[in-house]
KEVEX-883402 format. One record per residue: x, y, z of N, C-alpha, C in turn; residue number from 0; residue in one letter. Coordinates in steps of 0.2 Angstrom, whole numbers, plus 5000, padded with zeros to 4 digits. Example, Ala and Ser with C-alpha at 12.3 -4.5 7.8 and 13.67 -1.06 7.14 Angstrom:
! residues 2
npx: 5066, npy: 4972, npz: 5039, capx: 5062, capy: 4978, capz: 5039, cpx: 5066, cpy: 4984, cpz: 5039, resi: 0, resn: A
npx: 5064, npy: 4989, npz: 5035, capx: 5068, capy: 4995, capz: 5036, cpx: 5064, cpy: 5000, cpz: 5039, resi: 1, resn: S
***
This chain:
! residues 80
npx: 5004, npy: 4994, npz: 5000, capx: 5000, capy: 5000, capz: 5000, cpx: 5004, cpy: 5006, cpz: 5000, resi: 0, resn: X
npx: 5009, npy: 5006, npz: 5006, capx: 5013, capy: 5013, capz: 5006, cpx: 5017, cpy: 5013, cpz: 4999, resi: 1, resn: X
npx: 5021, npy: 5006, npz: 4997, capx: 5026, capy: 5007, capz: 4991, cpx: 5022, cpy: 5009, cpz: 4985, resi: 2, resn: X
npx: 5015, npy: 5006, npz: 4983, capx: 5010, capy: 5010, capz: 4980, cpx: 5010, cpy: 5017, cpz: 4978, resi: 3, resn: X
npx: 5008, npy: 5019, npz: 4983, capx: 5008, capy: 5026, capz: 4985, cpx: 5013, cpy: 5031, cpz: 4982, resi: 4, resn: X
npx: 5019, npy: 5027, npz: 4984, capx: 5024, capy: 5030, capz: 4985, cpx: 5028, cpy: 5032, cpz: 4979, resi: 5, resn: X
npx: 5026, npy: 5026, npz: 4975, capx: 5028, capy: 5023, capz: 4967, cpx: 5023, cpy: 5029, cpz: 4962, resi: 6, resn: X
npx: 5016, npy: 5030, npz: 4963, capx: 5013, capy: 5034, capz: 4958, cpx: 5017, cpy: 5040, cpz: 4959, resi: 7, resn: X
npx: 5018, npy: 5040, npz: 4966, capx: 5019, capy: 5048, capz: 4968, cpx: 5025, cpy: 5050, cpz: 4965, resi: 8, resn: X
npx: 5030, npy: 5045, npz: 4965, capx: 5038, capy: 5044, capz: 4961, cpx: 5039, cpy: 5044, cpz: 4953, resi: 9, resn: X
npx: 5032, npy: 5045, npz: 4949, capx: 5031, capy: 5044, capz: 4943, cpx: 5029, cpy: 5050, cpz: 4944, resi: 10, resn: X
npx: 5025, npy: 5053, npz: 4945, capx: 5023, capy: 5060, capz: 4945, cpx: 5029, cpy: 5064, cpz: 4945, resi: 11, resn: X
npx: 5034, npy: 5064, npz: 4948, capx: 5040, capy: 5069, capz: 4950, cpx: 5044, cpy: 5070, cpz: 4946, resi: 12, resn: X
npx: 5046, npy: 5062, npz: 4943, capx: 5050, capy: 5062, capz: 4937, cpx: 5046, cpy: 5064, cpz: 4931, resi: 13, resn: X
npx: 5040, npy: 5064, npz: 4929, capx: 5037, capy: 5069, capz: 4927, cpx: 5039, cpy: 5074, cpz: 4925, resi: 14, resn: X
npx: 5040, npy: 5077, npz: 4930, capx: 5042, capy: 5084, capz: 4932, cpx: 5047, cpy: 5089, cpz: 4930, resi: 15, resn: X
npx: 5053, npy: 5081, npz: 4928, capx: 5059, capy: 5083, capz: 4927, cpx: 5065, cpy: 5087, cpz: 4932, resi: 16, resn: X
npx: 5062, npy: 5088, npz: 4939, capx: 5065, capy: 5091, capz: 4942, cpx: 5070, cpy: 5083, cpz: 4943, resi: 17, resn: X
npx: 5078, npy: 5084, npz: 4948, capx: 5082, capy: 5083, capz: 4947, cpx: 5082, cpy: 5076, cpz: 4952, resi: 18, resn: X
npx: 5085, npy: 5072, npz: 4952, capx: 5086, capy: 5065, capz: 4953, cpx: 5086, cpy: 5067, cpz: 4960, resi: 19, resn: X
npx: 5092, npy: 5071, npz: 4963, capx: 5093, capy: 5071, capz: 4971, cpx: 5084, cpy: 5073, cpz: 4974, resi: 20, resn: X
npx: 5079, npy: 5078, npz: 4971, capx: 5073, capy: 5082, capz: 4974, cpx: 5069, cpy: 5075, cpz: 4973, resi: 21, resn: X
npx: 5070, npy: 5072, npz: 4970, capx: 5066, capy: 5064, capz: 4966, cpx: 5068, cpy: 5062, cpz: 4973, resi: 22, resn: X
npx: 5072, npy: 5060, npz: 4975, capx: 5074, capy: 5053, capz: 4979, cpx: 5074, cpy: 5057, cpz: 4988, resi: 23, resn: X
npx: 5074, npy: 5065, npz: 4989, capx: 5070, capy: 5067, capz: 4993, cpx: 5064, cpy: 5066, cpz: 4995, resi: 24, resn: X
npx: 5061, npy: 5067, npz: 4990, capx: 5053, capy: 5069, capz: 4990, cpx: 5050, cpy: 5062, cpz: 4991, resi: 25, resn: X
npx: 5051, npy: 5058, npz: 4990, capx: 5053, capy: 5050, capz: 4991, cpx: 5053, cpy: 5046, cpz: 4996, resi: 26, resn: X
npx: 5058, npy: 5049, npz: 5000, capx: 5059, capy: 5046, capz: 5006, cpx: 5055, cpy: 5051, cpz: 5010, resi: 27, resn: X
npx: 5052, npy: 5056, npz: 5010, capx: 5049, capy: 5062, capz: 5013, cpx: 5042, cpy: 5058, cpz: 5014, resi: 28, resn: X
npx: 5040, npy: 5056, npz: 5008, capx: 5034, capy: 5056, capz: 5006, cpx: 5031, cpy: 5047, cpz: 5012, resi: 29, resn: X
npx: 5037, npy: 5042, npz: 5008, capx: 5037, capy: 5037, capz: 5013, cpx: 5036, cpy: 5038, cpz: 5019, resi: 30, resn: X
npx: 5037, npy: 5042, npz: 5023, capx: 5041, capy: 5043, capz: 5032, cpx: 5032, cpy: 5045, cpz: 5033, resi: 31, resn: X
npx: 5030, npy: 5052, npz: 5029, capx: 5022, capy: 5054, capz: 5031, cpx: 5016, cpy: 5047, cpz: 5030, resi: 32, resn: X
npx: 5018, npy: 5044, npz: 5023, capx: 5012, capy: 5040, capz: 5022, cpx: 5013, cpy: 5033, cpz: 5028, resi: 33, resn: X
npx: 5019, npy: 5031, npz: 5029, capx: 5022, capy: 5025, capz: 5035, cpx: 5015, cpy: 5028, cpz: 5041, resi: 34, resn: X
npx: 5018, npy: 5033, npz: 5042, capx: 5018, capy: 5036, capz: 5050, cpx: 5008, cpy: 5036, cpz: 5050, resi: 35, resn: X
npx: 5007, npy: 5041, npz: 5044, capx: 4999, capy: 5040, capz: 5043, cpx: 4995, cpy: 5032, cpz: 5045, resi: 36, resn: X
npx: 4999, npy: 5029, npz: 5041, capx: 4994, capy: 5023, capz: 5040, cpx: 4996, cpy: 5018, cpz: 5048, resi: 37, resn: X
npx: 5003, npy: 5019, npz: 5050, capx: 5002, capy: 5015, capz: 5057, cpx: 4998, cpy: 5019, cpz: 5063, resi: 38, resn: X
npx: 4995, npy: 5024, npz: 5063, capx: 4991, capy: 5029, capz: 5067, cpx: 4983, cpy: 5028, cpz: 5065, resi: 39, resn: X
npx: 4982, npy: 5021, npz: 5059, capx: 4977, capy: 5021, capz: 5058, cpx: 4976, cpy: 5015, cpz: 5063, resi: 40, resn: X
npx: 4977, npy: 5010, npz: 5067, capx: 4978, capy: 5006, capz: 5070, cpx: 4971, cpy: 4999, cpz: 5064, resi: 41, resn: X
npx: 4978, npy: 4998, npz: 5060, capx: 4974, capy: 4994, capz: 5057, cpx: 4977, cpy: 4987, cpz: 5058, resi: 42, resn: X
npx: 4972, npy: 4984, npz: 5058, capx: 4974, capy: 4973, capz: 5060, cpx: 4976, cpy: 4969, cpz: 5054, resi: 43, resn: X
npx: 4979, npy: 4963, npz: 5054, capx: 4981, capy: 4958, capz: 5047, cpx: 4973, cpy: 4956, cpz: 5046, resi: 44, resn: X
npx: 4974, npy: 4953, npz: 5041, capx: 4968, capy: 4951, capz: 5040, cpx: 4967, cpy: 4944, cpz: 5045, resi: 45, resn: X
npx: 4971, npy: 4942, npz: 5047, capx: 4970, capy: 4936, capz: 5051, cpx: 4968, cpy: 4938, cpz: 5058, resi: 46, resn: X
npx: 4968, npy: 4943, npz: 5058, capx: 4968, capy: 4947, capz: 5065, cpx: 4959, cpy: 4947, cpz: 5065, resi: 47, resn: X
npx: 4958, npy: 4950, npz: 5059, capx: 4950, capy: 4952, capz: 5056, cpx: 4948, cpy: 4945, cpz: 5059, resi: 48, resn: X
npx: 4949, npy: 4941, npz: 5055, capx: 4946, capy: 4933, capz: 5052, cpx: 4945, cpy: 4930, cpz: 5058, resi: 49, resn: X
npx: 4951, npy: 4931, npz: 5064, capx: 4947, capy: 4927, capz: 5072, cpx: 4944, cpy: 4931, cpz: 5075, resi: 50, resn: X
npx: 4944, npy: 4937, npz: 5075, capx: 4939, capy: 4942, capz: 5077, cpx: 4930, cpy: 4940, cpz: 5075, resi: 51, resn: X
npx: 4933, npy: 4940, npz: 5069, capx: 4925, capy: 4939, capz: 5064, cpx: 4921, cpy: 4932, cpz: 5068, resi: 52, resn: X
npx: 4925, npy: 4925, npz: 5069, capx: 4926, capy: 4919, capz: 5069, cpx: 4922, cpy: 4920, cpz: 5079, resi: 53, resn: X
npx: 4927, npy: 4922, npz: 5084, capx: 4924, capy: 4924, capz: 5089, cpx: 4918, cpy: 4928, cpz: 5091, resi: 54, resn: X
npx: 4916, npy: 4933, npz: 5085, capx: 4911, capy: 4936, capz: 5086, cpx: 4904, cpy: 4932, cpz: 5083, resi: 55, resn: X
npx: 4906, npy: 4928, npz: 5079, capx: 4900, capy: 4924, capz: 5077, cpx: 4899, cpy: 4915, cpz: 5082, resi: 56, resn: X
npx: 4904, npy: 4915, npz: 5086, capx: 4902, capy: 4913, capz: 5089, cpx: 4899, cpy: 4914, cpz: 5097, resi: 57, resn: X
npx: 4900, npy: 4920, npz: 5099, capx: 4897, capy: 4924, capz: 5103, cpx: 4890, cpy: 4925, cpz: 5104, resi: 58, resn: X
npx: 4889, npy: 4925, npz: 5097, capx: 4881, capy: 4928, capz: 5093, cpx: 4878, cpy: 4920, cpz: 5094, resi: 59, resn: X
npx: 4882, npy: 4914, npz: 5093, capx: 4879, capy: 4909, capz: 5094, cpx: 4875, cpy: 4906, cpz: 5100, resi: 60, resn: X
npx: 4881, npy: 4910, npz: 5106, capx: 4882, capy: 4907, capz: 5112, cpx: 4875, cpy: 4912, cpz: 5114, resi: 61, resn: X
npx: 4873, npy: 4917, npz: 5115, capx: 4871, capy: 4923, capz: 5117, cpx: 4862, cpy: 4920, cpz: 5113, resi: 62, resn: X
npx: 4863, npy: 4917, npz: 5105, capx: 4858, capy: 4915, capz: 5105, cpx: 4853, cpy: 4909, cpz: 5109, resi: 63, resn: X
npx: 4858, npy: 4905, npz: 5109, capx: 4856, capy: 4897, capz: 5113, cpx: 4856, cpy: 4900, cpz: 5121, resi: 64, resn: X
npx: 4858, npy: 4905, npz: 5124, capx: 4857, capy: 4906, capz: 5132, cpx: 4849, cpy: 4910, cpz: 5131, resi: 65, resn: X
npx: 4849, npy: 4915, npz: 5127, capx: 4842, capy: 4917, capz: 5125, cpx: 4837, cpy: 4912, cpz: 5125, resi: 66, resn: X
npx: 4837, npy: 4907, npz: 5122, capx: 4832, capy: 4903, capz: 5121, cpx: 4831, cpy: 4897, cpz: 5128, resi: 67, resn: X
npx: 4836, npy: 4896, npz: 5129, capx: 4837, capy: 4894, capz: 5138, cpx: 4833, cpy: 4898, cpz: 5142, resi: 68, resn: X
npx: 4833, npy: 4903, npz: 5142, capx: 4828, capy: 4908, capz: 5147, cpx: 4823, cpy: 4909, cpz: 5145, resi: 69, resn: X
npx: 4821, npy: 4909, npz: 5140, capx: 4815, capy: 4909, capz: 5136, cpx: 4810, cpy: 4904, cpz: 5138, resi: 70, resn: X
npx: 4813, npy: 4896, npz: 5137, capx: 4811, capy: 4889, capz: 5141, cpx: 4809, cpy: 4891, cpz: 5148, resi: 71, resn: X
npx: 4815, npy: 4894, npz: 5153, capx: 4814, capy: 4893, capz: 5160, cpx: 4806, cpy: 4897, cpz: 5162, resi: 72, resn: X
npx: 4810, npy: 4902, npz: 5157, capx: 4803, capy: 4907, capz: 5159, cpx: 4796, cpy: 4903, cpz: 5159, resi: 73, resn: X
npx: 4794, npy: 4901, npz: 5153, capx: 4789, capy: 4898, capz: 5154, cpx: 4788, cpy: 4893, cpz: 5156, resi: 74, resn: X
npx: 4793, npy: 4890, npz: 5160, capx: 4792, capy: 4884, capz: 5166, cpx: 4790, cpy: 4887, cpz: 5171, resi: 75, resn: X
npx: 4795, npy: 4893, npz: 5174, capx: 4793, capy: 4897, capz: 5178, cpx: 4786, cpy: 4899, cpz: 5179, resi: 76, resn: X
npx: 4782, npy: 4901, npz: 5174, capx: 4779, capy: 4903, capz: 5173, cpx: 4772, cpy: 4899, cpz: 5172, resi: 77, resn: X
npx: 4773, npy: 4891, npz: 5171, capx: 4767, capy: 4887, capz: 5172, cpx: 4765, cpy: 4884, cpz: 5177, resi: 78, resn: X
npx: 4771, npy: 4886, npz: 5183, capx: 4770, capy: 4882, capz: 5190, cpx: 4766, cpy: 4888, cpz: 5195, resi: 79, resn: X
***
């Protein structure tokens, strides 16, 4: 993503024709902002996503089945 970034940006420049040294400034400038940006977005691997996801569905499961337990009880509760 960053070297992405960083690669159109570095095509733009020589574009430009300004000189090799402002090229490989702008460069490593440009890097250090977009790094710093994106680890401040606090983002997870996708594996991190995928047991999260994995956890939360089964949460949703457990949460269903205790629901339906009380729902029972109640009406046992409830016929005596």
């Amino acid at each position: 993503m960053v070297a992405g970034l960083t690669d159109k940006l570095s095509t733009l420049v020589s574009e430009t024709g300004n000189g090799s040294a402002i090229k490989k400034d702008l460069q490593h400038n440009l890097r250090a902002v977009i790094q710093s940006t994106v680890s401040k977005l606090e983002m997870v691997s996708r594996e991190e996503f995928d047991a999260q996801v994995a956890v939360l569905h089964r949460s949703r499961e457990k949460i269903d089945q205790l629901e339906q337990q009380l729902q029972q009880l109640t009406e046992l509760v409830e016929q005596q």
